[in-house]
One Martini backbone bead per residue (centre of mass of N, CA, C, O) as a GRO file, in nm:
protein
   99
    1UNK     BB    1  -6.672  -1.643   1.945
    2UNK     BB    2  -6.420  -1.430   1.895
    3UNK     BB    3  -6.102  -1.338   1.964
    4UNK     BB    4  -5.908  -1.069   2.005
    5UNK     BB    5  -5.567  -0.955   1.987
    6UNK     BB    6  -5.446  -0.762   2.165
    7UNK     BB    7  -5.290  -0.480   2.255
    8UNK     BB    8  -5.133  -0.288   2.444
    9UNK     BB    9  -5.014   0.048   2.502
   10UNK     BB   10  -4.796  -0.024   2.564
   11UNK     BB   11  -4.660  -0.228   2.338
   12UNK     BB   12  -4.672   0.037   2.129
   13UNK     BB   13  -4.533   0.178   2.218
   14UNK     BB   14  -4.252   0.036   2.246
   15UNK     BB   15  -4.287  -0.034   1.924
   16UNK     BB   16  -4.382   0.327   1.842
   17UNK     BB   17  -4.237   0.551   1.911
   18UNK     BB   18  -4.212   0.873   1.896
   19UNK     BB   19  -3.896   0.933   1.956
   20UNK     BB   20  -3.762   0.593   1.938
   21UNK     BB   21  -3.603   0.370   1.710
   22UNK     BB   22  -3.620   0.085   1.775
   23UNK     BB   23  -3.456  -0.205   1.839
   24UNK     BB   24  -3.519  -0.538   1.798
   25UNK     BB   25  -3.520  -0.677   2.152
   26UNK     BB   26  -3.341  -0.487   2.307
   27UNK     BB   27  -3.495  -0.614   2.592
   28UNK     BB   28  -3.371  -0.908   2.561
   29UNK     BB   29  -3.119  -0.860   2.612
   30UNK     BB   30  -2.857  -0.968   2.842
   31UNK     BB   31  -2.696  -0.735   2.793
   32UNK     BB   32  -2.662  -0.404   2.953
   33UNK     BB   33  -2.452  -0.271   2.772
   34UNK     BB   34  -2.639  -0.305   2.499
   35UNK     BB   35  -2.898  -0.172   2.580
   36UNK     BB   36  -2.794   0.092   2.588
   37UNK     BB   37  -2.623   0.142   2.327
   38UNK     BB   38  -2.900   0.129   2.202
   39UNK     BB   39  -3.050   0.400   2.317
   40UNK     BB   40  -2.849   0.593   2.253
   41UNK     BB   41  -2.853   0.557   1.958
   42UNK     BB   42  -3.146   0.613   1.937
   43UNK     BB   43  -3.137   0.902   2.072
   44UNK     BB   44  -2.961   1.019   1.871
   45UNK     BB   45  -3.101   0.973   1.586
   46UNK     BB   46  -3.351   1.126   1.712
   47UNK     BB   47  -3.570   1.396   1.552
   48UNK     BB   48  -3.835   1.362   1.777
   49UNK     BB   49  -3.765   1.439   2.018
   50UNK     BB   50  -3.826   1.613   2.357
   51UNK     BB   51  -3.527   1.563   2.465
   52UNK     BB   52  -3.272   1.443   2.576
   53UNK     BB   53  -3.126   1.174   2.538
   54UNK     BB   54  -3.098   1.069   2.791
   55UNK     BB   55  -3.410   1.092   2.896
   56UNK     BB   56  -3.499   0.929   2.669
   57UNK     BB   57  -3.348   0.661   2.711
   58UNK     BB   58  -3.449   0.641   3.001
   59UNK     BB   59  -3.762   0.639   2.986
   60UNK     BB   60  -3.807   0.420   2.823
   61UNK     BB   61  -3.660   0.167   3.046
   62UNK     BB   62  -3.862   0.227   3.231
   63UNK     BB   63  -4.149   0.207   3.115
   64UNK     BB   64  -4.075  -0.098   3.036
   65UNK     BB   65  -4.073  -0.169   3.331
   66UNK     BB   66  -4.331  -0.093   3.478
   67UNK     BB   67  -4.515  -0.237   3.268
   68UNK     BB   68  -4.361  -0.534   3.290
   69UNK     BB   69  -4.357  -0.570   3.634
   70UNK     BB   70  -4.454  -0.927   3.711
   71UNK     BB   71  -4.304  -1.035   3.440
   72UNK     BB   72  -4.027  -1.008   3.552
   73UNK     BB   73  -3.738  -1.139   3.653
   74UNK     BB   74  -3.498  -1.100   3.869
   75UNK     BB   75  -3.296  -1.109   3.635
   76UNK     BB   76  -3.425  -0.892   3.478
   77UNK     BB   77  -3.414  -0.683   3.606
   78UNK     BB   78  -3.108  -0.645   3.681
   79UNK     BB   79  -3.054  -0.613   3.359
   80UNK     BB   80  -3.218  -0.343   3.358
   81UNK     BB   81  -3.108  -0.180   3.577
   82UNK     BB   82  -2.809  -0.196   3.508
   83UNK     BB   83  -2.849  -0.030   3.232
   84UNK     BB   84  -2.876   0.219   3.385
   85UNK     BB   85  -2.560   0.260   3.503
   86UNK     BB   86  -2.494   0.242   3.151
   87UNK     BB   87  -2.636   0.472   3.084
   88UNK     BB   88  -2.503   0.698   3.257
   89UNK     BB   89  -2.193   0.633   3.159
   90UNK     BB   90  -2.261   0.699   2.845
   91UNK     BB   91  -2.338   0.992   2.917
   92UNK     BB   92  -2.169   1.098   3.189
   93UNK     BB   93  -2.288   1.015   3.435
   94UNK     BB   94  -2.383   0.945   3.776
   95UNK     BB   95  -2.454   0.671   3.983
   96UNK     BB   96  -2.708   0.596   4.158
   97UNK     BB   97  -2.583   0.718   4.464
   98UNK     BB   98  -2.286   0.808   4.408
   99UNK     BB   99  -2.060   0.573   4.325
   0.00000   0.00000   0.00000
């Protein structure tokens, strides 16, 4: 008996995303502020998503981090956390926590 490799679906989401056309990889990037500006870029030029373009690219980098939880490294995780305060200033928020 063969085991077929399943995706997850949180996998097909994050690769397939109705809302916004990720580059491939984005979430691999070392760089937190190209981390965002990649998302910022999918976010603005997505004519699918349903709220405002910070929102889609906010929701897409947390759902990304929840489901990949206890699999990310702590330098990994604080590189994706810090992307969140890349992506709050590319869109002229301020930083969580008002600093």
């Amino acid at each position: 008996m063969t085991k077929s490799r399943k995706k997850k679906w949180s996998q097909d989401v994050t690769e397939n995303s109705d809302a916004l056309d990720l580059k491939d990889g984005v979430f691999k990037q070392r760089s937190a502020s190209r981390i965002a500006d990649s998302l910022k870029r999918s976010a603005e030029q997505s004519d699918r998503r349903k709220s405002s373009p910070f929102r889609s690219a906010m929701s897409m980098l947390t759902f990304y981090i929840n489901r990949a939880g206890d699999q990310l490294s702590a330098q990994r995780r604080h590189t994706l956390e810090k992307a969140k305060d890349e992506l709050r200033k590319d869109f002229g928020k301020a930083p969580k926590g008002g600093k």
